[in-house]
N, C-alpha and C positions, 0 to 999 in steps of 0.2 A: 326353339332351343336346339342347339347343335347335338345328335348322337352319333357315334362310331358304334357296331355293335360287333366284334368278335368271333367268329366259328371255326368250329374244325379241329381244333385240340383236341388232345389221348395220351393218351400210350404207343407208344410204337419199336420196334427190336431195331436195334440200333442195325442200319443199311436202307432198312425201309425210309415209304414215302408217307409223306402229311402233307394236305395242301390246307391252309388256313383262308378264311373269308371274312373280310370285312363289309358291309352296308352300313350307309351310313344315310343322314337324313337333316336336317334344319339349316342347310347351307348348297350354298350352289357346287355340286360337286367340282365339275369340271373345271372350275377356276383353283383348286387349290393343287398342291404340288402334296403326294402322299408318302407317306414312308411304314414300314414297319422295325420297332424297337423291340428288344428283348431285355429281361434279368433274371440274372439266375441268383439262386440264395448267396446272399452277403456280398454280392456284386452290385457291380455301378449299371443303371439301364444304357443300352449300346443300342447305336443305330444298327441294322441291318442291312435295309434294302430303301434305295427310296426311289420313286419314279416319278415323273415332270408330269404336269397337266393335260401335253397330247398323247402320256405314255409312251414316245420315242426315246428318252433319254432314261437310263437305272444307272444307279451307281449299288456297291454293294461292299458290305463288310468283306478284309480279305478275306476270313475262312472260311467265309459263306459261297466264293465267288466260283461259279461250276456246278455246286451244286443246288441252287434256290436260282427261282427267278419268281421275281415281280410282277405283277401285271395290274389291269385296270379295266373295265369297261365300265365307259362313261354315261351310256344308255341306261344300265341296270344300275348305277351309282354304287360301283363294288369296287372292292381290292382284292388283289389277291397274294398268296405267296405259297406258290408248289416248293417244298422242302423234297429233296432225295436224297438218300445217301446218310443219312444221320446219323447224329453221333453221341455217345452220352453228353459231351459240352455243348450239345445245341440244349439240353435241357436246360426250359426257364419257360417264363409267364412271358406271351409274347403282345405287344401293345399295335393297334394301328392307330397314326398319328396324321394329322390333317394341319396346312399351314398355308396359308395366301403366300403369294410370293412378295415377299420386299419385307416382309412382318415377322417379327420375332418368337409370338405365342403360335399356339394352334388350338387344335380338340384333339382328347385320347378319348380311345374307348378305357372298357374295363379289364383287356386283357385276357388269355385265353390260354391255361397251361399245355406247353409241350412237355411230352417226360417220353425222355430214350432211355429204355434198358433191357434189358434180356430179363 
């Protein structure tokens, strides 16, 4: 059975950094292409960040883009996503998301709340 599991969400004063972590587990990591999504109350879930299977390729939400970056190690079957710079609209529940390439579904984890404020 496929898990994504979430970490690293808080609280943090808007400027600061959060770096959030995904492990995941009932799938061969390194074949699938990763991303992380966000939603914030009464919003639509939005990609973020997503990054290719060797982790050479990120693409990234524009408001995101400078201040987040993505990463992967394929050895420890993780994601990652170092946030800096933060701002109260990055606040929302943030999802790591898993998808073979050419395939329309994936696996979510459970999500792992960020909250910026002072």
């Amino acid at each position: 059975q496929s898990q994504l599991a979430e970490s690293g969400g808080g609280l943090v004063q808007p400027g600061g950094p959060l770096k959030l972590s995904c492990s995941v587990s009932g799938f061969v990591f390194i074949n699938y292409n990763m991303s992380w999504y966000r939603q914030a109350p009464v919003k639509e879930r939005e990609l973020v960040a997503h990054i290719d299977t060797t982790g050479r390729r990120a693409n990234y939400l524009d408001s995101v883009r400078g201040r987040f970056t993505i990463s992967r190690d394929n050895v420890k079957k993780a994601l990652y996503l170092q946030m800096n710079s933060l701002r109260p609209e990055d606040t929302a529940v943030y999802y790591c998301h898993a998808r073979y390439p050419g395939h329309t579904d994936g696996h979510w984890g459970h999500g792992t709340q960020v909250t910026v404020s002072s």
